[in-house]
C-alpha positions as CSV (number, residue, x, y, z in Angstrom):
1,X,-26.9,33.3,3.6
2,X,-23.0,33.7,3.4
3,X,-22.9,32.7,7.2
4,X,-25.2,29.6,6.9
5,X,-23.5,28.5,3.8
6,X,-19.9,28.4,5.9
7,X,-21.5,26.9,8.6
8,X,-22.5,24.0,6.6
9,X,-19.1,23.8,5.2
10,X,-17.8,23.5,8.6
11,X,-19.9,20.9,9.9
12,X,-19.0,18.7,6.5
13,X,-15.7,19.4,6.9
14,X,-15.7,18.6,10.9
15,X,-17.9,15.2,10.1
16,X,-15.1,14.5,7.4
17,X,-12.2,14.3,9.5
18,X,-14.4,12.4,12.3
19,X,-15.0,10.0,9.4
20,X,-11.1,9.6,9.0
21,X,-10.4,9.2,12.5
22,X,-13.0,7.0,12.5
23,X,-11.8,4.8,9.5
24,X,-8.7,5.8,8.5
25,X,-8.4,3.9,5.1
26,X,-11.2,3.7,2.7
27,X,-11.1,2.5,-0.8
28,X,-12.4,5.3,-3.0
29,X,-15.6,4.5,-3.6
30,X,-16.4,3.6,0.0
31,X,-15.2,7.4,0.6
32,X,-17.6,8.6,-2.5
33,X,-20.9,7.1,-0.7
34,X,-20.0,8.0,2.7
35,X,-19.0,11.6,1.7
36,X,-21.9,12.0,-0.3
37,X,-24.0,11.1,2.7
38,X,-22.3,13.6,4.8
39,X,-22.5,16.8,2.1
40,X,-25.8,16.3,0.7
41,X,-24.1,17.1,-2.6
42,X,-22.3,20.3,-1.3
43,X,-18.9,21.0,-1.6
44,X,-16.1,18.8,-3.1
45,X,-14.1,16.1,-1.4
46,X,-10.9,17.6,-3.0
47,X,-11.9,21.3,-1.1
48,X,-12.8,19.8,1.7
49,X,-9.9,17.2,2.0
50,X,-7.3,20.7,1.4
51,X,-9.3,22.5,4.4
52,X,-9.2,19.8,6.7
53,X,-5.6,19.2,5.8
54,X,-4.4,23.0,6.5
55,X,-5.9,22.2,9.8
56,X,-4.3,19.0,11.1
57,X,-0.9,19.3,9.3
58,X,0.1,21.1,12.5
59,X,-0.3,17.7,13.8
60,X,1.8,15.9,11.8
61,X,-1.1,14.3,10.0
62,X,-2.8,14.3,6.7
63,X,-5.6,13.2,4.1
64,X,-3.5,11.2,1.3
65,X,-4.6,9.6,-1.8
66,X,-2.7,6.4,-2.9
67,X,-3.0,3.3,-5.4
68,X,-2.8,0.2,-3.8
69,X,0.3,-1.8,-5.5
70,X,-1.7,-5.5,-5.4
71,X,-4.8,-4.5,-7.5
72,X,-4.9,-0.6,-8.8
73,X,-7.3,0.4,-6.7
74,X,-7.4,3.8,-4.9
75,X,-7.4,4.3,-1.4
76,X,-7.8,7.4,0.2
77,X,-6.0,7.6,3.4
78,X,-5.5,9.8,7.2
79,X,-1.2,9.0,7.2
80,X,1.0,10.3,10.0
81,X,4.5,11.2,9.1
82,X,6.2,10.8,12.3
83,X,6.9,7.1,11.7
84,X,6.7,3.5,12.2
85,X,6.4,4.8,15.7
86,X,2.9,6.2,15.4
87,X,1.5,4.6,13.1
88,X,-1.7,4.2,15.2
89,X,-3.3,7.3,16.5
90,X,-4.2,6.4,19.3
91,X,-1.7,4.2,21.1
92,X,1.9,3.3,20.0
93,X,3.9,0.3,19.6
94,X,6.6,-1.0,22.0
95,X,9.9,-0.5,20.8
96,X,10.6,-4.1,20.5
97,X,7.6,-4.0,18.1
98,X,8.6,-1.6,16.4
99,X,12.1,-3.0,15.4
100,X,10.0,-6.4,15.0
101,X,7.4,-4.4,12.3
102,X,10.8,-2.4,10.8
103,X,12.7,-6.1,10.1
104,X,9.2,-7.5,8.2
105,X,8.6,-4.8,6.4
106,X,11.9,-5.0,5.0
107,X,11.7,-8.7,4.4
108,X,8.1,-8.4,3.0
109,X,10.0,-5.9,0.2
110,X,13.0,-8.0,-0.4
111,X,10.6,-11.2,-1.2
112,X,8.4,-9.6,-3.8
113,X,5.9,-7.8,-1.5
114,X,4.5,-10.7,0.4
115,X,5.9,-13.4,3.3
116,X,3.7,-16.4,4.8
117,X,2.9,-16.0,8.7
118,X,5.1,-18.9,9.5
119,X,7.9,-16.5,7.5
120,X,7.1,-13.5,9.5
121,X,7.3,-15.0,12.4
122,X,10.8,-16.8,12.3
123,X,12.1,-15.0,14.6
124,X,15.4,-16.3,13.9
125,X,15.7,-14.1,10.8
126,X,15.0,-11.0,13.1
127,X,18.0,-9.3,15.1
128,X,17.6,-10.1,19.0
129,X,16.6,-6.4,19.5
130,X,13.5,-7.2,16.9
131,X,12.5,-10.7,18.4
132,X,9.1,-11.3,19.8
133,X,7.3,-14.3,21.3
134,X,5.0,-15.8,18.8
135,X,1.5,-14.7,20.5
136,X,3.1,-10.8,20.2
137,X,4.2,-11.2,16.7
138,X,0.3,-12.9,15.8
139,X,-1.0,-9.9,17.9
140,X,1.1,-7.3,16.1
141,X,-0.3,-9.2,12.7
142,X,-3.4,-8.3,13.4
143,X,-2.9,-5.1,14.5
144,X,-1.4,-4.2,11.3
145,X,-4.1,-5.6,9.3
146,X,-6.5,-3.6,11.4
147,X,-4.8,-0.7,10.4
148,X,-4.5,-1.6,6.9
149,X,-0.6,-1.4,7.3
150,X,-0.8,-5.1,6.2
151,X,-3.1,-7.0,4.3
152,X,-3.9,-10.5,4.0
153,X,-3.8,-11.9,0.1
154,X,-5.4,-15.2,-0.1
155,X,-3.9,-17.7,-2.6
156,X,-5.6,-20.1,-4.5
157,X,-2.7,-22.5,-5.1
158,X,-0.6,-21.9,-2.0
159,X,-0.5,-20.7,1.4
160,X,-2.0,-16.7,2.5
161,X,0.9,-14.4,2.4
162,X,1.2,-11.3,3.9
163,X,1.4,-8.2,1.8
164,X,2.1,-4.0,2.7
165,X,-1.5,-2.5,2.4
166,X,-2.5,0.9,1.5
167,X,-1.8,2.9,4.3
168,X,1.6,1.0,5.1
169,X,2.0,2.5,1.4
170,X,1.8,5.9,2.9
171,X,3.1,5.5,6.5
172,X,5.9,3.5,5.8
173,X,7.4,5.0,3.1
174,X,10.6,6.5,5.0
175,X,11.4,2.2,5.2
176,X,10.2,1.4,1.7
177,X,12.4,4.4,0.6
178,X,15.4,3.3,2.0
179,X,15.5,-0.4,1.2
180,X,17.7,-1.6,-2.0
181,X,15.3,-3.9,-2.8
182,X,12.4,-1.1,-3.4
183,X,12.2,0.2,-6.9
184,X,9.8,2.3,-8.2
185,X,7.0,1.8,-11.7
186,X,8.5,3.3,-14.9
187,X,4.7,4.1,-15.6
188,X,3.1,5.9,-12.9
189,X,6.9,6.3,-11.0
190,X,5.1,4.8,-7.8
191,X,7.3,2.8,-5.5
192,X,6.8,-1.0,-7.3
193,X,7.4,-3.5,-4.4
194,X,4.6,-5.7,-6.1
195,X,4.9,-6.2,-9.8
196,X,6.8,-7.6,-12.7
197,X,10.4,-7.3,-13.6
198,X,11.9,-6.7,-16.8
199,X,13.4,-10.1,-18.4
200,X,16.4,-8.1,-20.8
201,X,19.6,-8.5,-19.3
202,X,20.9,-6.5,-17.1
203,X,17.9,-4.1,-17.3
204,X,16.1,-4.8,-13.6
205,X,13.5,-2.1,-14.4
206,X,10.0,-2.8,-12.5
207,X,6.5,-1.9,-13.8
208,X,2.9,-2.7,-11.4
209,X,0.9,-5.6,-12.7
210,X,-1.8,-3.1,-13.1
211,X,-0.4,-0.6,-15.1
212,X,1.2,-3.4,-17.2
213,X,-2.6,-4.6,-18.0
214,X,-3.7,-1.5,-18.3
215,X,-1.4,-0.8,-20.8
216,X,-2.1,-4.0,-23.0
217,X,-5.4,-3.3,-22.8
218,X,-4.6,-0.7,-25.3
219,X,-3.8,-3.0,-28.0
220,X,0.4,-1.5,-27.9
221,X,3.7,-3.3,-26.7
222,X,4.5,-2.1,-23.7
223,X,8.2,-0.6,-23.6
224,X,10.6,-0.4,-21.0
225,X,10.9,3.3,-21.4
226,X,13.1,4.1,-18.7
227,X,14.9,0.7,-19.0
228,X,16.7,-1.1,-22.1
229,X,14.4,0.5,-24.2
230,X,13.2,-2.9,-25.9
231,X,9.7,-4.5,-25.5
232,X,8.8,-5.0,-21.9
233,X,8.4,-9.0,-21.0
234,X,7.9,-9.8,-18.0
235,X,10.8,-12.7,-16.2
236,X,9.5,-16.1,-15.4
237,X,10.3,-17.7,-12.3
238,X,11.9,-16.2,-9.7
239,X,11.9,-13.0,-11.1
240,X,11.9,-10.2,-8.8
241,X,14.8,-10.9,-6.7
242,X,12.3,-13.2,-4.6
243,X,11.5,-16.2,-3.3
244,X,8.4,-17.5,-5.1
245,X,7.8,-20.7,-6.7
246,X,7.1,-21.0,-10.3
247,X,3.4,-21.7,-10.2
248,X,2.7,-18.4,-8.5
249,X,4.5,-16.7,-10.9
250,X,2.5,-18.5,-13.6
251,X,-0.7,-17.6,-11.7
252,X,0.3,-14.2,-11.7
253,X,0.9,-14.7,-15.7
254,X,-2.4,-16.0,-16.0
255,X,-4.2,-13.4,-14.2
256,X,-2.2,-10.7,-16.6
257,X,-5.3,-9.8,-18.6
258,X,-7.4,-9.7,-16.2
259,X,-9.2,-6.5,-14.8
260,X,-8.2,-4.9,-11.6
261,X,-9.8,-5.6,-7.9
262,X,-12.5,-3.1,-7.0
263,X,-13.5,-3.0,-3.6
């Protein structure tokens, strides 16, 4: 019985990671129903996410759980940490593409998390090392969305920008890290390249537009804890260091009591 049982285990665990490398980002839910189709109720995903991970760590990859900055929801996600470089598992990037993906991701960060397609592809921002011809940067796009690096936020009231998705959460965070522009949530201390800023003076502290509604939901002032210490209010306008125009930011006001995204 002992025998049989681990056999089992093994085949979950083997269709798991054949589910990953299958899809390699999956909201959390859309993880729930498949995993329960492939365990039949046995095992946890937690145990079996730990033994697949012992397994292909070796391999500089691993199952990660993340919250996705733009709505609060949780993804669950196969992230390599060898870099920008291999970010998809099966083929890589040319190096021009790379430096191209590097330079956006950078500029997606320093204007509030999200850039038009027309922004992303001005290749006259870009060094000449990061330049590509506009059919290889819409390629790359797509790519990226593919992969969930990027995601595609449409806007009600202005053009579709560009934002980092859940795995570029994961598999870019040696670039998020390292930019000035990236701060990180005084709530859940996650890296904040989405969200509101603090509107005190001199404070600059950042908080997720899902943990600040989570936390009004609760009926109490939000404090910047971490910050200036006073009630945390949210700056109007251009307000994170970015180049938005007022009426998104009021949209984004709007939508402040709103619940979070689920897939």
């Amino acid at each position: 019985a002992g025998s049989l049982f681990a056999s089992k285990m093994d085949a979950i665990r083997r269709q798991t990671l054949q589910l990953f490398m299958a899809k390699p980002c999956m909201s959390e839910k859309v993880l729930a129903d498949e995993f329960q189709k492939i365990s039949g109720g046995r095992g946890s995903l937690e145990g079996v996410k730990d033994a697949i991970n012992e397994r292909i760590r070796g391999m500089k990859l691993e199952i990660r759980r993340t919250t996705w900055d733009q709505d609060g929801t949780p993804y669950w996600v196969l992230a390599t940490s060898r870099g920008i470089e291999n970010v998809d598992i099966g083929t890589s990037l040319e190096p021009r593409e790379v430096a191209f993906v590097k330079h956006l991701i950078q500029k997606i960060i320093k204007k509030n998390g999200k850039v038009s397609e027309a922004d992303a592809l001005y290749m006259t921002d870009y060094p000449k090392d990061a330049r590509i011809s506009g059919s290889a940067g819409r390629s790359v796009l797509r790519y990226l969305r593919r992969e969930y690096i990027l995601s595609l936020k449409e806007e009600k009231r202005s053009t579709d920008h560009y934002v980092i998705g859940p795995r570029g959460q994961l598999e870019l965070f040696d670039i998020i890290s390292g930019d000035e522009h990236a701060t990180k949530c005084f709530v859940c201390s996650h890296h904040c390249i989405h969200g509101y800023t603090c509107s005190t003076p001199g404070c600059g502290r950042r908080l997720h537009i899902h943990c600040y509604q989570r936390l009004g939901r609760s009926g109490r002032n939000v404090k910047c804890t971490k910050g200036c210490r006073q009630v945390f209010v949210p700056k109007k306008g251009k307000n994170q260091g970015a180049e938005d125009d007022e009426d998104e930011d009021e949209q984004e006001q709007e939508n402040m009591d709103e619940e979070p995204q689920e897939e």
